[in-house]
LOVO-938756 format. One record per residue (C-alpha): residue in one letter; x, y, z. Coordinates in steps of 0.5 Angstrom, whole numbers, plus 500, padded with zeros to 3 digits. Layout:
(node 'a',(X,Y,Z))
...
END
This chain:
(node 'x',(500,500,500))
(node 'x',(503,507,498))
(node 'x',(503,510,505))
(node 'x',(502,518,503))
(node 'x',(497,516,498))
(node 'x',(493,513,504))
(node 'x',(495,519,509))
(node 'x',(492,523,504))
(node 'x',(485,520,503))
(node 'x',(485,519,511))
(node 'x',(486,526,511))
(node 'x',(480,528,506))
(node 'x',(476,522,509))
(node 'x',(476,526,517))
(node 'x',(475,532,514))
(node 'x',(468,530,511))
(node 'x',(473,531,503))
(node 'x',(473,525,500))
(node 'x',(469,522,495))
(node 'x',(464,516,495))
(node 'x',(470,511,493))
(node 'x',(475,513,499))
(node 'x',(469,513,504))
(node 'x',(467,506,502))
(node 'x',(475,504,502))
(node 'x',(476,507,508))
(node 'x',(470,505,512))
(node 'x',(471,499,510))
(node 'x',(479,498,512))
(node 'x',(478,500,519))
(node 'x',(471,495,519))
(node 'x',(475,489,518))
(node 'x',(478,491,524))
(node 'x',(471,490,528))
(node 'x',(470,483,530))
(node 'x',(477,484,533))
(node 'x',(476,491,538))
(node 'x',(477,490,545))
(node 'x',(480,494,551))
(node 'x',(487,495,551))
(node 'x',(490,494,558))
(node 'x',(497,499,559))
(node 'x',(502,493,558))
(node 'x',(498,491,552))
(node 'x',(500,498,548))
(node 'x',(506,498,551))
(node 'x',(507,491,548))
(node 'x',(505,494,542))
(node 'x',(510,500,543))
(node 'x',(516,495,544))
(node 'x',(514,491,538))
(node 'x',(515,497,533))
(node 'x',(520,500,537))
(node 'x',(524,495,535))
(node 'x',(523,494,528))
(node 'x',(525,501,527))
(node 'x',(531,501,532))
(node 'x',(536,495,529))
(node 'x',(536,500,521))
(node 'x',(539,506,527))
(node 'x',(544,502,531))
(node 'x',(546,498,524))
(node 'x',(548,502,518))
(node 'x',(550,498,512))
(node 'x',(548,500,504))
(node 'x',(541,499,505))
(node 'x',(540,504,511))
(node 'x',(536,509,507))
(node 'x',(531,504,503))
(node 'x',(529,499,510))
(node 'x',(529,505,514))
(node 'x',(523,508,509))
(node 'x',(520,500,510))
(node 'x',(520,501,518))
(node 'x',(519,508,517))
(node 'x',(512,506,513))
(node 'x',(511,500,517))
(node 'x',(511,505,524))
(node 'x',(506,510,520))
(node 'x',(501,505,518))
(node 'x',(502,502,525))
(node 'x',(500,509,527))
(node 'x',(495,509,523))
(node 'x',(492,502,525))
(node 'x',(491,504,532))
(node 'x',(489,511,531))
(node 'x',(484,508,528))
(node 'x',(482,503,533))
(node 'x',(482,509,538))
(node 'x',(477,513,534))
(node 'x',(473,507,533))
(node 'x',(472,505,541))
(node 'x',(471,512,542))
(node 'x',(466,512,537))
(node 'x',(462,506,539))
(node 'x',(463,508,547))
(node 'x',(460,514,545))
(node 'x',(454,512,540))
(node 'x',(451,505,542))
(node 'x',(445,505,536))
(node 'x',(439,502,538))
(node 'x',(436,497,533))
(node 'x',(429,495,530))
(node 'x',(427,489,528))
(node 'x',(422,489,522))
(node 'x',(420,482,519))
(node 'x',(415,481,513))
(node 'x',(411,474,511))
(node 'x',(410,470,505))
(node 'x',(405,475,501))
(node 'x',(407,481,506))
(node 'x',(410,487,504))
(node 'x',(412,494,508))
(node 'x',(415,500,508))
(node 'x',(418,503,512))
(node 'x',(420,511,514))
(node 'x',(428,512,517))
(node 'x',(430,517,521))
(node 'x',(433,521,517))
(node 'x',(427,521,512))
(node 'x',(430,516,506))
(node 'x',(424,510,505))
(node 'x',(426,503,505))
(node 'x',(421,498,502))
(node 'x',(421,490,505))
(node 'x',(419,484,500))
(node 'x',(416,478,503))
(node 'x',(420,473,508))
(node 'x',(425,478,510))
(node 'x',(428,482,516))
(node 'x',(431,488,516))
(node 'x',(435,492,522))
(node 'x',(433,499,522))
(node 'x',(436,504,529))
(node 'x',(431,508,531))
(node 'x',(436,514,530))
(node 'x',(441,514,526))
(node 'x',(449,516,530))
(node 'x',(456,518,529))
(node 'x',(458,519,521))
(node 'x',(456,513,517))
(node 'x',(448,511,517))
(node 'x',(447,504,518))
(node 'x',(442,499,516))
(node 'x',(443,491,517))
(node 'x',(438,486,512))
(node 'x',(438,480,515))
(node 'x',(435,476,510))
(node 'x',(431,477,504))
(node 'x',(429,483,499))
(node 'x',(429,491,500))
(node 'x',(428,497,495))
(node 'x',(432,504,498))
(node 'x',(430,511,497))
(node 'x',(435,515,500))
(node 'x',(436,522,502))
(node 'x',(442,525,500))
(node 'x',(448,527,505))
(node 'x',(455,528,504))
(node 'x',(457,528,510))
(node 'x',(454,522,513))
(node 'x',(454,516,508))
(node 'x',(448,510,508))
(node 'x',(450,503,508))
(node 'x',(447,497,508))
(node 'x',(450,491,511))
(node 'x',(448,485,508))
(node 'x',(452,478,508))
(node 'x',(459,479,506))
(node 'x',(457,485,503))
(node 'x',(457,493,505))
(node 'x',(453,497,500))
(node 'x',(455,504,500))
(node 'x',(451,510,497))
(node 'x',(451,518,499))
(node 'x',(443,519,496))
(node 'x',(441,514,491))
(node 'x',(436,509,489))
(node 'x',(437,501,489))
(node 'x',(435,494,490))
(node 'x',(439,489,494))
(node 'x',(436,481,495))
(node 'x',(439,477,500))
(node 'x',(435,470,500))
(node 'x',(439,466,503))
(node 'x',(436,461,499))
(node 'x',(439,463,493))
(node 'x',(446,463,492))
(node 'x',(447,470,490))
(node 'x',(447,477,493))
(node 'x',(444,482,487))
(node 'x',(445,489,487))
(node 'x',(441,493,482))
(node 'x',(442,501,482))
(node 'x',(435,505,480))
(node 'x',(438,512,481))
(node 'x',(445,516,482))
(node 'x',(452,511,484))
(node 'x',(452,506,489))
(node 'x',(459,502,491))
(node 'x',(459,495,493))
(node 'x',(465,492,498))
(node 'x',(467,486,501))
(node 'x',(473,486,506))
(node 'x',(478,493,504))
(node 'x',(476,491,496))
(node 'x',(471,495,493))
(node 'x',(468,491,488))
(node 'x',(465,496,483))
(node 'x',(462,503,482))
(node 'x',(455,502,479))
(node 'x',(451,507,475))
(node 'x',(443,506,473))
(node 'x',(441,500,470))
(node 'x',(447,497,472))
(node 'x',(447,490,477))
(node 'x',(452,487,481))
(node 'x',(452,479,482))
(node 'x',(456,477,488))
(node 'x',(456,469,489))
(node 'x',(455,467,496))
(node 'x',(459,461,496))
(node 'x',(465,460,491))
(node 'x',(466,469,492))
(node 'x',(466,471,485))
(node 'x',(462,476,482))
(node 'x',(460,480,476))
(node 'x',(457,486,473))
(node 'x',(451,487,468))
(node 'x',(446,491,464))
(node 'x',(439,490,467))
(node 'x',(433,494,467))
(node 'x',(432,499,473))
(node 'x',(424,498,473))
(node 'x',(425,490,473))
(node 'x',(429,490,478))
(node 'x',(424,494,483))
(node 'x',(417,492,480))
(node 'x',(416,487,485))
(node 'x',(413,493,490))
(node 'x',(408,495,485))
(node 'x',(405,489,484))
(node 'x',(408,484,479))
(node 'x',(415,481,478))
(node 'x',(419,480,472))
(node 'x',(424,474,471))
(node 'x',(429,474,466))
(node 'x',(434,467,465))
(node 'x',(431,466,473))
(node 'x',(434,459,475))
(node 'x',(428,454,478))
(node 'x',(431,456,485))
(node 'x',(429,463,484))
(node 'x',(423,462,481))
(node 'x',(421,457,488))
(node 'x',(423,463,492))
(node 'x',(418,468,487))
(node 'x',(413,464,488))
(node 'x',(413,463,496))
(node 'x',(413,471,496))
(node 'x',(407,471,493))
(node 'x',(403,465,494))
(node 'x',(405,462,500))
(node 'x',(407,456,496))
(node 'x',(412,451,496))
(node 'x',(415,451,489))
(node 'x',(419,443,488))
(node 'x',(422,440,482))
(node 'x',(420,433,480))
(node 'x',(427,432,476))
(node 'x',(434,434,475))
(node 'x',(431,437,468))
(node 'x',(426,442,472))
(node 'x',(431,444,476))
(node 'x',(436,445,469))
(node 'x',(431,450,467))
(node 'x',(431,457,466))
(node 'x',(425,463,466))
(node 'x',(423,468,462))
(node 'x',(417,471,465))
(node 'x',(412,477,468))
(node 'x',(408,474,474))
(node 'x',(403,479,477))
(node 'x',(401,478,484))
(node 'x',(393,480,483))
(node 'x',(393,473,479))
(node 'x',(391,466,482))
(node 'x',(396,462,483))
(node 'x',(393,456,479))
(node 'x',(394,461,473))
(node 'x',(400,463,474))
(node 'x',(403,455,475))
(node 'x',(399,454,467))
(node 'x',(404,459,465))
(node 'x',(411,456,469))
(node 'x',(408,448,467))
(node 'x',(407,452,459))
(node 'x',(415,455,458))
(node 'x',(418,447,458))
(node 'x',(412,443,457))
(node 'x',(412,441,464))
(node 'x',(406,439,469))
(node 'x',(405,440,476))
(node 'x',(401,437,482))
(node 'x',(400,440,488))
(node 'x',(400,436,495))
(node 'x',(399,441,500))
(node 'x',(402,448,501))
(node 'x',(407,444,495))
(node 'x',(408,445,488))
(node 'x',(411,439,484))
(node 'x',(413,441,477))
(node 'x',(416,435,473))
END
């Protein structure tokens, strides 16, 4: 990492300067130290005193001809060490002083909510999903936690503090913009999709793509891998104005679709039926009856229903 670079950036980051880009690698970088705070004891920063004091001190009491380039490295390392527990201070400080307050808010199979935060953006709720919201935003960045499920965001725009949605090994990062994120357990991606204005995504300390709108990030939970494409805005959000559209679904996406909106348990019958993909508008006003005519017409398939189960085969 080229240290002034980053002095640089945490600088214009502190004083509220720094671009969308910076603020998502920042926050990110000194995120990745969340699950490892805890109180430090005076021996223990003492420890660490110790422990840099003594990378540097061998390059000042042992010159050789590569005196200047392994000072710079040490030098750079005690700034970066620094850096690192300035960071950790400011962080324990920040939570010390800024204990949030969380709401949990489910929804149900066929249900969907909207919810107004504190800060006036709008969130709307899919069905089977959960969602975290504080009952008052604190500190610089304004947080907001999906558990599971699918949610449309209408934020307000401010500068000084930015919105973020944590959801599984992401963090969606925006300052004011309109986006769609689904996080179904069930499936094995992670989808953001940009209605409005630029949105960041970031896994770890790597952010892994600015989008614009029309632009869908695809992040796959299990191998890690992701990939961006060109969707239609309107689709991607069309399940909270009444009807969803699929485009190339795979079956397990179209069973969790068909749960939302029906309460149905949608099963294949064969391997076939789970190779297949879907190209379709669903309106949720419909029966479910009809609708299932439709799935079964696409590949020349059947069903048969046992209960709250659909078996397409």
């Amino acid at each position: 990492m080229d240290i002034d670079k980053f002095r640089q950036k945490l600088t214009r980051y502190l004083k509220g300067e720094a671009n969308e880009t910076e603020n998502a690698l920042i926050d990110a970088w000194y995120r990745s130290y969340k699950d490892k705070e805890q109180d430090l004891s005076e021996a223990e920063k003492q420890r660490i005193r110790n422990v840099i004091y003594a990378k540097v001190k061998p390059v000042i009491v042992k010159p050789s001809v590569f005196r200047l380039p392994v000072f710079r490295i040490a030098a750079s390392l005690l700034v970066f060490a620094g850096l690192s527990l300035m960071f950790y201070r400011l962080r324990t400080l920040r939570l010390a002083k800024e204990q949030v307050v969380y709401n949990t808010i489910r929804t149900s199979t066929k249900g969907l909510k909207q919810i107004n935060l504190p800060d006036s953006s709008v969130v709307w709720l899919n069905a089977a999903s959960t969602i975290q919201v504080p009952v008052e935003f604190k500190g610089h960045l304004r947080e907001i936690k999906l558990i599971e499920g699918e949610a449309f965001f209408d934020v307000k725009r401010n500068l000084q503090h930015p919105f973020v949605v944590h959801t599984g090994k992401l963090n969606v990062q925006v300052l004011g913009t309109s986006f769609n994120v689904r996080s179904y357990q069930k499936l094995s991606n992670i989808q953001v999709s940009v209605a409005t204005g630029k949105v960041g995504v970031v896994k770890g300390g790597k952010c892994l793509a600015m989008l614009l709108p029309g632009q869908q990030l695809s992040y796959a939970t299990i191998t890690g891998q992701y990939h961006e494409q060109a969707v239609n805005a309107n689709d991607a959000q069309s399940w909270k104005t009444g009807y969803t559209t699929l485009s190339q679904a795979n079956f397990q996406e179209l069973a969790v679709v068909i749960n939302n909106i029906f309460g149905l348990s949608l099963k294949a019958g064969n391997e076939h039926v789970n190779s297949y993909l879907f190209s379709m508008r669903i309106q949720h006003n419909l029966p479910a009856d009809q609708i299932l005519k439709v799935i079964s017409q696409i590949h020349n398939t059947h069903f048969r229903k046992e209960g709250k189960d659909v078996i397409l085969y």
